[in-house]
C-alpha positions as CSV (number, residue, x, y, z in Angstrom):
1,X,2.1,4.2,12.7
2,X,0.2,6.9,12.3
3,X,-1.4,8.2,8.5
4,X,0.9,11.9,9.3
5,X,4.2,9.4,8.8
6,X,2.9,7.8,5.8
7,X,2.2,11.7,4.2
8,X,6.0,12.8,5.7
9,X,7.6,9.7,3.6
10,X,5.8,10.9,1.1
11,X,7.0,13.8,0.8
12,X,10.1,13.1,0.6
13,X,10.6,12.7,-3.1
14,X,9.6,16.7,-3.3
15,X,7.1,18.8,-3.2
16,X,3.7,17.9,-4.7
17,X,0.1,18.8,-4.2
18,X,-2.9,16.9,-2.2
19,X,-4.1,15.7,-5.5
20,X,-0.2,14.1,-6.2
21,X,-0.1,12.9,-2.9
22,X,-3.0,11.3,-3.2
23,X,-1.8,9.1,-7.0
24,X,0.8,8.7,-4.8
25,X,-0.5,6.7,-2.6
26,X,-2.3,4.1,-4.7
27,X,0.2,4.0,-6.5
28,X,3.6,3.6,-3.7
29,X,2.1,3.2,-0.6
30,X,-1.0,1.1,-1.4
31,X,0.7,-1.7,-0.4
32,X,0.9,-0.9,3.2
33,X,-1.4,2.2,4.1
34,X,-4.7,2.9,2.6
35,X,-5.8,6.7,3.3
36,X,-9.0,8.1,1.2
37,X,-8.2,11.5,-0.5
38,X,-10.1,13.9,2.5
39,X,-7.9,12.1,4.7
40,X,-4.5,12.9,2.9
41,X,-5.8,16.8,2.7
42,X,-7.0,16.7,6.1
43,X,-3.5,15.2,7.2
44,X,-1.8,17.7,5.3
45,X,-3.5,20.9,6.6
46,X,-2.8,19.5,10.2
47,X,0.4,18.7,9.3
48,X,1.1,22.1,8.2
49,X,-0.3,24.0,11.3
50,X,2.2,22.0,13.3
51,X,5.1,23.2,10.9
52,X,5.6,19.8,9.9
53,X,5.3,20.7,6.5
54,X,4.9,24.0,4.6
55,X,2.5,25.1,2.2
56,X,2.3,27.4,-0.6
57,X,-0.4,28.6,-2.9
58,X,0.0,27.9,-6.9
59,X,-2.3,30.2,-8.6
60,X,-3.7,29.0,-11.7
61,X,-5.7,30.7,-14.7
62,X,-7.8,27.6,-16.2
63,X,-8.0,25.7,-13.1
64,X,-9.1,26.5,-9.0
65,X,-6.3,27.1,-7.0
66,X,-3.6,24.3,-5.7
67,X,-1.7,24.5,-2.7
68,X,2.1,22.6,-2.7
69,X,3.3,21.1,0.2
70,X,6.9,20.2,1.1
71,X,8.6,18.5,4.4
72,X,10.0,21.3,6.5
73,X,13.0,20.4,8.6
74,X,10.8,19.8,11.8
75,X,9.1,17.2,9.6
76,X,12.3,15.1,8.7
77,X,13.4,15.2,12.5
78,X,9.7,14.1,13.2
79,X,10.0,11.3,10.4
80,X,13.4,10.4,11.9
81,X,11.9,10.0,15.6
82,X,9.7,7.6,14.0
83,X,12.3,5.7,12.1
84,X,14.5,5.4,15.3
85,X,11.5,3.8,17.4
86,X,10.7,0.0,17.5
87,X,8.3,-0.8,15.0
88,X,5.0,-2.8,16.4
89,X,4.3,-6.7,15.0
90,X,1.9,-6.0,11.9
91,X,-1.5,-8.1,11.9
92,X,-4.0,-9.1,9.5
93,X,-7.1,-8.0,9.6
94,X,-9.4,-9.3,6.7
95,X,-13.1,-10.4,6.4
96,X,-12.3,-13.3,4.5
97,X,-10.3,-15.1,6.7
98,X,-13.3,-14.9,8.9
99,X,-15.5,-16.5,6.4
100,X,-12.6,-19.4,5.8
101,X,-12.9,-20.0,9.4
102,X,-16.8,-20.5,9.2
103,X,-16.3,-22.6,5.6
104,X,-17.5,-25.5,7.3
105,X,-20.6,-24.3,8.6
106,X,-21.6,-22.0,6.2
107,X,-20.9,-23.3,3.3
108,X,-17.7,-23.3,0.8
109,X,-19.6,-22.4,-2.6
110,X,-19.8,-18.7,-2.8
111,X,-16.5,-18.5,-0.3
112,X,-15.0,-20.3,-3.6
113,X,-15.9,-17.8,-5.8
114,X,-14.5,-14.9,-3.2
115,X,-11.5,-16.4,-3.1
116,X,-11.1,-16.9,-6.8
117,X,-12.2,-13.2,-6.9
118,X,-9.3,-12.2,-4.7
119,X,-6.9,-14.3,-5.7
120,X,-7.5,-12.6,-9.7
121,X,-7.0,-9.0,-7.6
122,X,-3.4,-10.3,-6.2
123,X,-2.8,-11.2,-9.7
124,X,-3.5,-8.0,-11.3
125,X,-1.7,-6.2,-8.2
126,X,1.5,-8.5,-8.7
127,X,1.6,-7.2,-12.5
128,X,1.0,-3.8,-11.6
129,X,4.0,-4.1,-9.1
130,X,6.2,-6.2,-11.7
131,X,5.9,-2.5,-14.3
132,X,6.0,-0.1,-11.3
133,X,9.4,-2.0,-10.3
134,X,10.7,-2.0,-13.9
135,X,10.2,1.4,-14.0
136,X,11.7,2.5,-10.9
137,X,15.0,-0.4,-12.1
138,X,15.3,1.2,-15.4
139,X,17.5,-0.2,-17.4
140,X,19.3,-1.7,-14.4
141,X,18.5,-5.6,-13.2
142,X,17.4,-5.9,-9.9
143,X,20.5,-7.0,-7.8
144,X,22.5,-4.4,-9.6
145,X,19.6,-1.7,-8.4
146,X,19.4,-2.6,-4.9
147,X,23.7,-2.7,-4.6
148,X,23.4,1.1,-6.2
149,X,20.0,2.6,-7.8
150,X,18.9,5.6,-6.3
151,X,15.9,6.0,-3.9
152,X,15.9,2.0,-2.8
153,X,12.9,2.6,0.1
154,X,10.4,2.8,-2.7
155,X,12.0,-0.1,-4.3
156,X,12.1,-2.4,-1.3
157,X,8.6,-1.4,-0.4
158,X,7.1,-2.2,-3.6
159,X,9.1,-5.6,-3.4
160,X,7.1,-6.3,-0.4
161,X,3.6,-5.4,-1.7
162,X,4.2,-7.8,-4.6
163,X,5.7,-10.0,-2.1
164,X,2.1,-10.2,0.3
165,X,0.0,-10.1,-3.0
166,X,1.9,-13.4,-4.4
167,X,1.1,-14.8,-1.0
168,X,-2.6,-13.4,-1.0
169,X,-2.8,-15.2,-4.5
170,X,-1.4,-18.5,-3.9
171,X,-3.3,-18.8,-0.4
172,X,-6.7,-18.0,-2.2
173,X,-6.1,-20.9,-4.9
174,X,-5.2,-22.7,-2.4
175,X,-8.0,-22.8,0.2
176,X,-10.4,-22.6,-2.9
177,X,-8.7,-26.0,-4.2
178,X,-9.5,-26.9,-0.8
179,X,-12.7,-26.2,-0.3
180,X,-13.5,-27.7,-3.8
181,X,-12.1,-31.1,-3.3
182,X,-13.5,-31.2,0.4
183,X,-17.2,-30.4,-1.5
184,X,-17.4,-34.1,-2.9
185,X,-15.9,-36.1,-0.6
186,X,-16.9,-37.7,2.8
187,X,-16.0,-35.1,5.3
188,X,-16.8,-36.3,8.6
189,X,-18.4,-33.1,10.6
């Protein structure tokens, strides 16, 4: 997947400027695709010269300038070639696995405290995704939502970023319990 298909389902909701897209982002799609602000604007002014999405200026008295952007029809069809093609396996790619694999020779006290350090970041992430989905329910439970709330792809998404950072959490603890209880006893190297 590319970053322009992240900015295209994006833009789906409506129009909304670089800076929305952007809270967007960390908010929504944080969960699966990081992109740095430059990189959204840069997306978007490429995506607009290929008439994938279209532009306008928003003048402004107190503040510089903004420009809007919205998903032209060549977009949708662009976002619904992607849809229709098979999706790749995802993979993991994190630093501290690495460091878990080399616990045994390098040493598990500081890779305790990393992992306890992440494993508080899940937590915080899984609350954060416990309000953003209460939000998005309203006043609806969630079986009741996902049979017939509007707008269920940001729902299900956000399900699976809490999801991954409930598994990121309780792997951390985990291998930190671990690591601990392998500290004092006789572990035959």
């Amino acid at each position: 997947m590319a970053l322009r298909h992240a900015v295209l389902a994006a833009l789906l909701d409506g129009e909304c400027s670089g800076y929305q897209l952007a809270k967007a982002f960390d908010v929504g799609m944080a969960n699966f695709w990081h992109a740095l602000p430059q990189q959204l604007y840069s997306e978007l002014a490429k995506l607009e010269r290929e008439g994938l999405v279209s532009g306008r200026e928003v003048v402004q008295e107190t503040r510089p300038n903004k420009r809007m952007f919205t998903l032209t029809p060549a977009g949708l069809t662009e976002l619904r070639r992607f849809a229709a093609a098979p999706s790749k396996p995802s993979f993991v790619r994190d630093d501290l696995m690495v460091k878990v694999v080399a616990a045994d020779s390098v040493g598990a006290a500081e890779l305790i405290g990393q992992l306890e350090e992440r494993a508080a970041i899940a937590a915080a992430k899984i609350e954060l995704f416990d309000k953003l989905l209460g939000k998005m329910r309203g006043d609806l439970g969630e079986a009741d939502f996902l049979a017939r709330g509007a707008q269920v792809g940001p729902y299900l998404t956000c399900m699976r970023g809490r999801e991954f950072e409930r598994g990121n959490r309780d792997w951390c603890n985990r291998v930190a319990s671990v690591l601990r209880a392998r500290e004092g006893a006789d572990v035959r190297r």
